[in-house]
C-alpha positions, 0 to 999 in steps of 0.5 A: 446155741454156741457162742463165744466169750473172750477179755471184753468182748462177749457179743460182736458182728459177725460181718456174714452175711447169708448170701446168695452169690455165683461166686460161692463155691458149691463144691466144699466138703468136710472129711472127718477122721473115725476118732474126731467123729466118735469122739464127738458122737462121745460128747453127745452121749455124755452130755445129751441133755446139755449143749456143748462145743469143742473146737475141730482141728485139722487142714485145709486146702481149697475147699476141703476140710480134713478134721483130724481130732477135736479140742473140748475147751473149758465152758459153761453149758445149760441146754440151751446154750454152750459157753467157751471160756477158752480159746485155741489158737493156730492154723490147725483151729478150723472152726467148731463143733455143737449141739443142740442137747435135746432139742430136735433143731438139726439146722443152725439156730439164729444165735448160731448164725449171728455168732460161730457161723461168722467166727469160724471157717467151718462149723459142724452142728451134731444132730440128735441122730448122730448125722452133721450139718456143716457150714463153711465161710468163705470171702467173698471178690466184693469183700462180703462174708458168704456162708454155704453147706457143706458136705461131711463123709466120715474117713474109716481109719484105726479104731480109738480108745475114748475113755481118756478123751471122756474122763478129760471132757467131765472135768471141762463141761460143767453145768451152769449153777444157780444160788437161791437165798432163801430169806426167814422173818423173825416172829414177834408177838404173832407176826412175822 
């Protein structure tokens, strides 16, 4: 589950609310760019034991979504759960991207749902499979947060190097390390 930690806040509301309604739209679709996806499909090989989230930049208009590139922010990850320590900010920011590591979910878990589905316009959670569910946010005319699928075809342009891309994520994604102290006794006269 990919959440977010930011000055004080490290929990909020969301405000969404999984709704059914006519007046969210049926129609939005996500194009992501050949090198947005194979740096994703990159993240997944590299870290596939572990979650991770990246942030998805590109355009909107309307419904759709044109993802052009991906931002691997710092974060602390364990298999169960991604934290970004970093935030990027700006139009081009549309949402996130995450994994599950290697557990099998290919839908949005609870946590997902109480936090990025309602902090982001679009997510995108990566499958073991290497396929995408997408969820988009929209506002709602009563004022409420709505949250509906989404539709991903991958765009086929120039072919692109990921070496750099890799070497650059190794140095953000860092597993989440555990201190044990270990205590010894004295021994005295045959106790310890």
């Amino acid at each position: 589950e990919a959440s977010c930690k930011g000055g004080e806040r490290e929990s909020w509301d969301t405000g969404l609310r999984n709704t059914e309604c006519e007046h969210i739209a049926s129609s939005a679709k996500v194009y992501l760019s050949l090198p947005a996806h194979l740096k994703i499909q990159a993240l997944q090989q590299e870290f596939s034991k572990t979650e991770f989230v990246a942030y998805l930049v590109g355009e909107k208009d309307k419904d759709v979504f044109s993802v052009e590139d991906i931002f691997v922010p710092e974060q602390e990850v364990s298999g169960a759960s991604a934290l970004a320590l970093e935030f990027p900010k700006g139009d081009s920011i549309l949402g996130t991207v995450h994994s599950h590591g290697t557990m099998s979910l290919s839908e949005f878990s609870s946590i997902d749902e109480a936090s990025i589905l309602g902090n982001h316009n679009l997510n995108l959670l990566v499958c073991l499979g290497g396929g995408y569910n997408a969820r988009v946010r929209q506002k709602l005319p009563c004022g409420r947060l709505g949250s509906m699928r989404a539709t991903v075809t991958i765009s086929m342009p120039d072919m692109v190097d990921l070496s750099d891309f890799v070497a650059d994520a190794r140095k953000k994604v860092k597993a989440r390390t555990y201190v044990y102290e270990q205590q010894y006794g004295e021994w005295q006269h045959g106790q310890w």
